[in-house]
TORKOL-4160 file (C-alpha; in steps of 0.2 Angstrom, whole numbers, padded with zeros to 4 digits, m for minus):
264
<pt num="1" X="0390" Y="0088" Z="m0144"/>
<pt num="2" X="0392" Y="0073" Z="m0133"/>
<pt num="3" X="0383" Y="0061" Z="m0146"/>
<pt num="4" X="0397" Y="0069" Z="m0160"/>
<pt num="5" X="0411" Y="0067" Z="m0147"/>
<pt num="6" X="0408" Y="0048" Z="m0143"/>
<pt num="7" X="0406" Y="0041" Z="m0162"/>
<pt num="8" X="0423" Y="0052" Z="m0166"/>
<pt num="9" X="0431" Y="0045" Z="m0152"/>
<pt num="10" X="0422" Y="0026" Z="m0156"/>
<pt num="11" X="0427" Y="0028" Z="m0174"/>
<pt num="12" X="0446" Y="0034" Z="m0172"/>
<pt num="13" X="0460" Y="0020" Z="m0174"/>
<pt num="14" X="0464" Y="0022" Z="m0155"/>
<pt num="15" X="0477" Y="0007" Z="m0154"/>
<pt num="16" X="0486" Y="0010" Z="m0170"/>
<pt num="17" X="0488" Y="0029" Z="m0164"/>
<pt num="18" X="0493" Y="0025" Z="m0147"/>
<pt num="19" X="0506" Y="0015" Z="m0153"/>
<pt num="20" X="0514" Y="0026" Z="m0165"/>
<pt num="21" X="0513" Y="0040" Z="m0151"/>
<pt num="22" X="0523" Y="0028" Z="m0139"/>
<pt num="23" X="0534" Y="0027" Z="m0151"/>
<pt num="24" X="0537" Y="0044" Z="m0156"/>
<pt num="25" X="0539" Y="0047" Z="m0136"/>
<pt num="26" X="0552" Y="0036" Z="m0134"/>
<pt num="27" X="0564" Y="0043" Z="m0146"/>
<pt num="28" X="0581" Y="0049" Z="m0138"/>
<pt num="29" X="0580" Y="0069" Z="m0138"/>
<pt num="30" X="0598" Y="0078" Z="m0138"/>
<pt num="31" X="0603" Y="0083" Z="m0120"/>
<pt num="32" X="0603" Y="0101" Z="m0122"/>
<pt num="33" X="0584" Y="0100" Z="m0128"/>
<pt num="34" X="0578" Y="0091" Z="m0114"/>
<pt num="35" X="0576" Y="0107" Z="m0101"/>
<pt num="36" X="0567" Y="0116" Z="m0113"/>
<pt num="37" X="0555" Y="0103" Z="m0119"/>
<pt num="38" X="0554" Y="0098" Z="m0103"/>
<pt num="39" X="0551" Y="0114" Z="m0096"/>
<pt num="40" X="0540" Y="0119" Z="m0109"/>
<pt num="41" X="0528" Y="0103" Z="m0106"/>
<pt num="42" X="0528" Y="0107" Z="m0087"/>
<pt num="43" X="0521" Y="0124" Z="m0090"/>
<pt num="44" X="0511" Y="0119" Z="m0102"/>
<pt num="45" X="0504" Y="0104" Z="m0092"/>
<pt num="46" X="0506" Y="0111" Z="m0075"/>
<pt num="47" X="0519" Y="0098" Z="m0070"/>
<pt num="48" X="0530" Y="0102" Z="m0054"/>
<pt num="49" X="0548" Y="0101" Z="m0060"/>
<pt num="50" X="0555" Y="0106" Z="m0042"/>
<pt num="51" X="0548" Y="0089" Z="m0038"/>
<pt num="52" X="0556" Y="0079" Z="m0049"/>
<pt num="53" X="0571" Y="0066" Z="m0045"/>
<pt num="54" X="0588" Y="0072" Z="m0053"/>
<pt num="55" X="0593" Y="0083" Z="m0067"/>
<pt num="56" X="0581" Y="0085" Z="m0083"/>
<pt num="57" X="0596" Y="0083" Z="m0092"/>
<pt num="58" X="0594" Y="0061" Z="m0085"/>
<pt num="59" X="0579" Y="0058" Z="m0095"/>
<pt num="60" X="0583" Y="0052" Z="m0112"/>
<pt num="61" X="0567" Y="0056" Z="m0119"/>
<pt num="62" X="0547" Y="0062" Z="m0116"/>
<pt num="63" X="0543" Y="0044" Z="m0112"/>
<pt num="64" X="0556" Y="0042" Z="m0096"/>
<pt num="65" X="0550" Y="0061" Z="m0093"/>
<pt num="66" X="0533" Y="0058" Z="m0091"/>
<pt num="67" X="0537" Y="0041" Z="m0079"/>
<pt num="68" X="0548" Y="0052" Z="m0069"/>
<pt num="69" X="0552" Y="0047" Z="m0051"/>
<pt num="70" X="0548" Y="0060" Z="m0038"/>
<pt num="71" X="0562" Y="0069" Z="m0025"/>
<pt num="72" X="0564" Y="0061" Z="m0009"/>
<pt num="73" X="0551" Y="0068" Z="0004"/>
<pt num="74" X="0540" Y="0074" Z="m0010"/>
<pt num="75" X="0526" Y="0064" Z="m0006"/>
<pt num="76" X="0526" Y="0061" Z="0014"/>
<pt num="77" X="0514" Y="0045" Z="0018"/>
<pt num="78" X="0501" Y="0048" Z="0030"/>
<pt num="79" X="0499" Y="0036" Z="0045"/>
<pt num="80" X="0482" Y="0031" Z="0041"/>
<pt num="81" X="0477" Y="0013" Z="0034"/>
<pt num="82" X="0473" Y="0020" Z="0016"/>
<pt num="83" X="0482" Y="0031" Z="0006"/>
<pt num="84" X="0478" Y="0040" Z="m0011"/>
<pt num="85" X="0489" Y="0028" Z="m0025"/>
<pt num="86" X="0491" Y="0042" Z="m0036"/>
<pt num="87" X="0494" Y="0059" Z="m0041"/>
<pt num="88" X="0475" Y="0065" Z="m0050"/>
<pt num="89" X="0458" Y="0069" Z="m0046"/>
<pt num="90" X="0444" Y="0063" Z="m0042"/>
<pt num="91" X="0433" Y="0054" Z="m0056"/>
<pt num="92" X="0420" Y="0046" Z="m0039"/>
<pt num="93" X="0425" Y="0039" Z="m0024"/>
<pt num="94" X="0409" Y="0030" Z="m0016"/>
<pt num="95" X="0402" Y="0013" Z="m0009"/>
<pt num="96" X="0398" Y="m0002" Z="m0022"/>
<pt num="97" X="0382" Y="m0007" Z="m0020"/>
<pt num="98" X="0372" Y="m0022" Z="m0032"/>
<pt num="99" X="0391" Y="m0024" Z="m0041"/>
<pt num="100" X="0391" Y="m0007" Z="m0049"/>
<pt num="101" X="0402" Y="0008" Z="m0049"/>
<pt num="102" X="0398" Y="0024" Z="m0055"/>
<pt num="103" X="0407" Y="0031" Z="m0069"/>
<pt num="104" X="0399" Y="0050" Z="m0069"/>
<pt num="105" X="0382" Y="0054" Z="m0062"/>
<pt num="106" X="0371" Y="0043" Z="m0068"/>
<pt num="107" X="0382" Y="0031" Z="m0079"/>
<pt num="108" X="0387" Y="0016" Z="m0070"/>
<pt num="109" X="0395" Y="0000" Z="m0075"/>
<pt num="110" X="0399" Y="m0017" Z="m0069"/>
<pt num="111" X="0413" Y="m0020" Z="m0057"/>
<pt num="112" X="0414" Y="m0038" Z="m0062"/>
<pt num="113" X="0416" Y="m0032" Z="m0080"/>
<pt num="114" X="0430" Y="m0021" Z="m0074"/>
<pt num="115" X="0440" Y="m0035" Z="m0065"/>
<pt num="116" X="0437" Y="m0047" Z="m0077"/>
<pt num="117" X="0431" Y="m0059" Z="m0062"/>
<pt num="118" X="0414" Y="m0060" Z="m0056"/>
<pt num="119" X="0420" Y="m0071" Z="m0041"/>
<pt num="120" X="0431" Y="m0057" Z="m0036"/>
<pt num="121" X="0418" Y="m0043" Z="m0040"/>
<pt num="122" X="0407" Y="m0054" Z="m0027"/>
<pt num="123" X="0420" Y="m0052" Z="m0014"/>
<pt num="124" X="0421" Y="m0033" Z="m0017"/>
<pt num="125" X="0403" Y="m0030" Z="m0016"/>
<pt num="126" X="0396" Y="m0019" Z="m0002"/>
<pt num="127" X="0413" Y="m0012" Z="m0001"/>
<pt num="128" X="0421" Y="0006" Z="m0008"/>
<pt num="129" X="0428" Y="0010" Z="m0023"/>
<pt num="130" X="0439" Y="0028" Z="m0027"/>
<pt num="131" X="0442" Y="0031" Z="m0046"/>
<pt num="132" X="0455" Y="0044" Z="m0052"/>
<pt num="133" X="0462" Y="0052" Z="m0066"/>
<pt num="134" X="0480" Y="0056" Z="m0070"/>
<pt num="135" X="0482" Y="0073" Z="m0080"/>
<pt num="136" X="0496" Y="0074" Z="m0092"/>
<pt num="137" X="0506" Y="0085" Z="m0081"/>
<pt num="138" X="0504" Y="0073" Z="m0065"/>
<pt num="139" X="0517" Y="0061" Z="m0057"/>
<pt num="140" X="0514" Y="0046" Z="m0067"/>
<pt num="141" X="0518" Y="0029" Z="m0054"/>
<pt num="142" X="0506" Y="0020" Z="m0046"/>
<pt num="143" X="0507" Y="0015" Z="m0027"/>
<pt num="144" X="0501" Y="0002" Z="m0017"/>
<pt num="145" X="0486" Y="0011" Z="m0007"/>
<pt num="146" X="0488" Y="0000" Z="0007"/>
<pt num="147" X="0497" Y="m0015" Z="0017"/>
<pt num="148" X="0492" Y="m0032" Z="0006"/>
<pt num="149" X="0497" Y="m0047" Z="m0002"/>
<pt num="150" X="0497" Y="m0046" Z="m0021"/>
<pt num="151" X="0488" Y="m0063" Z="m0025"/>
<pt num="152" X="0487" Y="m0058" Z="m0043"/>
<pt num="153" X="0491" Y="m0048" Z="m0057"/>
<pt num="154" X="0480" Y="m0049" Z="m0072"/>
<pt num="155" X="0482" Y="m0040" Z="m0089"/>
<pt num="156" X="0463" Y="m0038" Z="m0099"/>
<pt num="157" X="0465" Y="m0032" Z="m0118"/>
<pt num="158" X="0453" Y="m0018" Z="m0122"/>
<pt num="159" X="0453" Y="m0002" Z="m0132"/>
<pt num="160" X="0461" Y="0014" Z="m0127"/>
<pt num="161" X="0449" Y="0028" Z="m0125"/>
<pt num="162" X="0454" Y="0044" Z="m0118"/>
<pt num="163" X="0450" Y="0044" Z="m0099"/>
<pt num="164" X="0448" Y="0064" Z="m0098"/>
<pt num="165" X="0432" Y="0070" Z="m0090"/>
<pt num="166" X="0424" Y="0074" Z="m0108"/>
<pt num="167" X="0428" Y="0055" Z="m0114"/>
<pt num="168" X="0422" Y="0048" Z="m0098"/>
<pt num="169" X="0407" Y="0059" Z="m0097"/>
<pt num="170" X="0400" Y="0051" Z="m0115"/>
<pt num="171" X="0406" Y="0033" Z="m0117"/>
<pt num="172" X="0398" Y="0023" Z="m0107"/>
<pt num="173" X="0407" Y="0009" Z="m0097"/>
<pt num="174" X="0423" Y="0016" Z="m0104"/>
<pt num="175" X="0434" Y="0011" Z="m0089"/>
<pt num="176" X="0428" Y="m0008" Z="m0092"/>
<pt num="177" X="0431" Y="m0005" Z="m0111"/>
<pt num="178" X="0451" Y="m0002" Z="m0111"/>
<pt num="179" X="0465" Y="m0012" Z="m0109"/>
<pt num="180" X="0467" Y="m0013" Z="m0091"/>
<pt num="181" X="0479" Y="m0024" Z="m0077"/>
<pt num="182" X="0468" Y="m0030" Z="m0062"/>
<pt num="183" X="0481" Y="m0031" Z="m0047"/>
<pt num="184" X="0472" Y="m0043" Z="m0034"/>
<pt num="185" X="0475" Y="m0040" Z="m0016"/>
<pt num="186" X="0472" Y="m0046" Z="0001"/>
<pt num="187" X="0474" Y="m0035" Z="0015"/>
<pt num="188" X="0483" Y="m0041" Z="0033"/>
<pt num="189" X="0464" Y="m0046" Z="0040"/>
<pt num="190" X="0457" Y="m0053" Z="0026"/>
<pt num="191" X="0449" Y="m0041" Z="0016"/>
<pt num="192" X="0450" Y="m0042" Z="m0002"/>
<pt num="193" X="0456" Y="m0027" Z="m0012"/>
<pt num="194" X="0462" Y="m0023" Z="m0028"/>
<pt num="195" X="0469" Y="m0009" Z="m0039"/>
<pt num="196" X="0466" Y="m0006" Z="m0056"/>
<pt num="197" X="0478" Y="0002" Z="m0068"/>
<pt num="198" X="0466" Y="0007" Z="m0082"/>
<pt num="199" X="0476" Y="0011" Z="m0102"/>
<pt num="200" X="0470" Y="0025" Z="m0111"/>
<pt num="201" X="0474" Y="0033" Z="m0127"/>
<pt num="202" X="0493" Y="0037" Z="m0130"/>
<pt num="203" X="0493" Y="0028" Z="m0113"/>
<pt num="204" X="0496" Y="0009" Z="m0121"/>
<pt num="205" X="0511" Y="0003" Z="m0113"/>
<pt num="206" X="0508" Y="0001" Z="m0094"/>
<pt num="207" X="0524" Y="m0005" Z="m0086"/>
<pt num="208" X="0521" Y="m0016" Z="m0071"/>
<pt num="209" X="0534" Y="m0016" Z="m0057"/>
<pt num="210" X="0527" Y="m0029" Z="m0044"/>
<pt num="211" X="0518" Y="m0042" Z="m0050"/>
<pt num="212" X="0516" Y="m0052" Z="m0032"/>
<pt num="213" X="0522" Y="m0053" Z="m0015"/>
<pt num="214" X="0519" Y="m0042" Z="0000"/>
<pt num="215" X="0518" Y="m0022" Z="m0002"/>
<pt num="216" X="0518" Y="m0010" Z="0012"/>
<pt num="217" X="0508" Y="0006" Z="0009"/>
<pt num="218" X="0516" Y="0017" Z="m0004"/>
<pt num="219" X="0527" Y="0001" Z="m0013"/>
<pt num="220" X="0525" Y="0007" Z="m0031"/>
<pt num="221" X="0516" Y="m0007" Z="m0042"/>
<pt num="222" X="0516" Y="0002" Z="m0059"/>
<pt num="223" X="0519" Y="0016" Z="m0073"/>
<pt num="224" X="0509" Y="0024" Z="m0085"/>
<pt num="225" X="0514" Y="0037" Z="m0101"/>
<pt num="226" X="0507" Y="0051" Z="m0103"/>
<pt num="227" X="0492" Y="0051" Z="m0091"/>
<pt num="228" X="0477" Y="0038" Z="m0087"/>
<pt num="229" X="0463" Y="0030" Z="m0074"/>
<pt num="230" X="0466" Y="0021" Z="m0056"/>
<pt num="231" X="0451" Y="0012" Z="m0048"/>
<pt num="232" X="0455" Y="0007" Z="m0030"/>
<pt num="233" X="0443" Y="m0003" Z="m0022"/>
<pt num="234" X="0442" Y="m0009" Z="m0005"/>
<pt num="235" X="0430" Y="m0025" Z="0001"/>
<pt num="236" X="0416" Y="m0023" Z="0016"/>
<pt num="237" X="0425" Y="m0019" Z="0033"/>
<pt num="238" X="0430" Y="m0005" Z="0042"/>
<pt num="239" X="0441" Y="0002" Z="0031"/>
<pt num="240" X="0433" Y="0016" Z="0017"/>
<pt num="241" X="0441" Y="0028" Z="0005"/>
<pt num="242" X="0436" Y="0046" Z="0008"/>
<pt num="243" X="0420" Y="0053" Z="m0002"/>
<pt num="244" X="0428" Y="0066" Z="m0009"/>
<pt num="245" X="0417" Y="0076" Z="m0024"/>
<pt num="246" X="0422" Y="0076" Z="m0041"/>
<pt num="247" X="0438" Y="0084" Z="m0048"/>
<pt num="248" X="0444" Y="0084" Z="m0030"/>
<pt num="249" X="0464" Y="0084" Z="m0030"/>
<pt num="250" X="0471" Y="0070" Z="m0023"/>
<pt num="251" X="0491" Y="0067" Z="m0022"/>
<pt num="252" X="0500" Y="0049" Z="m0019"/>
<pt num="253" X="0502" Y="0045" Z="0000"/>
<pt num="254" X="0491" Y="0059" Z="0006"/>
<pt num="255" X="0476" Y="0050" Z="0019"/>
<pt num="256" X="0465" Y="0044" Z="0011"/>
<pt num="257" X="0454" Y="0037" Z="0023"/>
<pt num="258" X="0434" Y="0043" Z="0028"/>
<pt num="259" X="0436" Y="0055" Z="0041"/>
<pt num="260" X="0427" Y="0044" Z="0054"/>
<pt num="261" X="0437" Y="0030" Z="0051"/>
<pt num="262" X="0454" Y="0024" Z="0063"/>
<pt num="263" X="0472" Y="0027" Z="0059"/>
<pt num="264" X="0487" Y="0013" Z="0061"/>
């Protein structure tokens, strides 16, 4: 089944279809359709609509829906160094070692081919890495993880596979293979970071919402559409993202530091 499921997924005109989705999606809806889509999608999906900013009536259409901003106080930051960037669960979360990163249990790829930088993938090696996946029905804005300087942003063309666990269990090196944008970052010491917002199908249109500067834990850096992939990773030091299992359920700001590790 796997075999079948990756030359379908290799085959299919990922691009041209996300496009056309992205376009469908944007379309103005008439206001008085918009709870009911709305609601049906957040049932559908699992989406929390007590959560979301305003009334359902403000969002023009299923594309502003699905990049929705969150209440105030929905998402408390923890006082601890590292914070989860995202609403998703976890793909892995584990230390780099020899420049790779594990995609699924044994399927691993390059983290230089990831960044697009074998210099920076140097820098990051022997540090930690936490990969997760944005459902449909998850809060779809993407958060700085940590207090750094943005030294970079930095778009890489790619294809848009789907980033669901089935997809990412038969394509090999599929986070390297999409269309991603590499935000590089250096924390207040000097450690080296960076955060990867990784495109997927129906999931072509990133929007990036800080492109440099200083970010405090929990600035947002960017949106996605209807669901994708964040790698964080972290360089050697004393900071380490929490090695959580897979499918672990992760929400933006929540700690997200290795037990043993100190607080701010």
């Amino acid at each position: 089944m796997s075999t079948l499921r990756r030359v379908l997924l290799t085959a299919l005109p990922k691009v041209a279809l996300s496009r056309l989705c992205g376009l469908v999606c944007s379309l103005p809806l008439p206001r008085s359709l918009r709870p009911k889509l709305f609601g049906w999608f957040a049932r559908r999906y699992g989406a929390s609509l007590d959560q979301v900013a305003g009334e359902l009536t403000d969002y023009r259409s299923m594309q502003d829906f699905f990049r929705r901003p969150l209440r105030p106080g929905a998402r408390p930051l923890a006082r601890t160094a590292l914070a989860w960037p995202c609403d998703g669960r976890i793909v892995t979360s584990s230390p780099i070692a020899g420049g790779r990163i594990p995609q699924v249990k044994g399927n691993d790829y390059d983290l230089a081919d990831l960044l697009g930088s074998t210099a920076l993938a140097a820098e990051l090696d022997g540090g930690w890495q936490a990969t997760i996946y944005l459902a449909p029905g998850d809060y779809h804005r993407v958060h700085a993880p940590f207090d750094a300087a943005i030294e970079s942003v930095t778009s890489l063309p790619g294809t848009l596979f789907p980033v669901n666990p089935p997809a990412v269990a038969c394509i090999p090196r599929l986070f390297a293979r999409n269309s991603r944008h590499v935000f590089r970052c250096r924390l207040p010491g000097g450690t080296p970071a960076a955060v990867v917002m990784v495109g997927a199908y129906n999931v072509g249109d990133t929007t990036i919402t800080r492109s440099g500067g200083t970010v405090q834990k929990g600035d947002e850096l960017g949106r996605f559409g209807f669901g994708s992939t964040v790698v964080a990773v972290i360089g050697r030091g004393e900071l380490r993202f929490a090695a959580l299992a897979a499918e672990a359920r992760v929400w933006m700001g929540g700690a997200a530091m290795a037990s043993d590790d100190r607080s701010t």
